[in-house]
N, C-alpha and C positions, 0 to 999 in steps of 0.2 A: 504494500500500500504506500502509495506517495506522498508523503504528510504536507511538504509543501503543495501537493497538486489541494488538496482538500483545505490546508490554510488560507490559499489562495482565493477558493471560492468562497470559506467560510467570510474573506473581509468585506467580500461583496454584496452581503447580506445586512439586513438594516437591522437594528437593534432588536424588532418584533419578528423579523424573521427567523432571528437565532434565536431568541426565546422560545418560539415556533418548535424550531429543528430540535432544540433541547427536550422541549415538551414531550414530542414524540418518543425519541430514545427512553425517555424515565419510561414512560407508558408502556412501551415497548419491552423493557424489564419486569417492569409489572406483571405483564401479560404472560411473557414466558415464566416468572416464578410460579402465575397461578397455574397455569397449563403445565408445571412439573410438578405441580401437589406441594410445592415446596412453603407456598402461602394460603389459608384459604380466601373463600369466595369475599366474608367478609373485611377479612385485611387487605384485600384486592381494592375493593369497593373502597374502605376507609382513606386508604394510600393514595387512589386516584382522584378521592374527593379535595385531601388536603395539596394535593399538586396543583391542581386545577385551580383553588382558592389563594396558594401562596402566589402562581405562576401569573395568575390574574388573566388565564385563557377560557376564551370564549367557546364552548362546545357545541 
């Protein structure tokens, strides 16, 4: 993986975009711990609630 290839893009993203990009990766972790049993349904739920509200993202 090219880190400068992906820095590169990342500067060209506005402030709410990476917030954006960020958003998704948590979520995206989220997803897969519940999807490996690793968390349940609830702490799925709880985690994506308080992302959402720190993140201040619109769903």
């Amino acid at each position: 993986m090219d880190v400068n290839l992906e820095n590169s893009a990342w500067d060209h993203l506005t402030y709410a975009e990476k917030n954006k990009q960020l958003f998704l990766k948590q979520k995206q972790t989220l997803d897969m711990f519940l999807e490996r049993g690793a968390i349940s349904k609830a702490q799925h739920d709880k985690s994506l609630h308080d992302l959402i509200e720190k993140m201040g993202i619109e769903v």
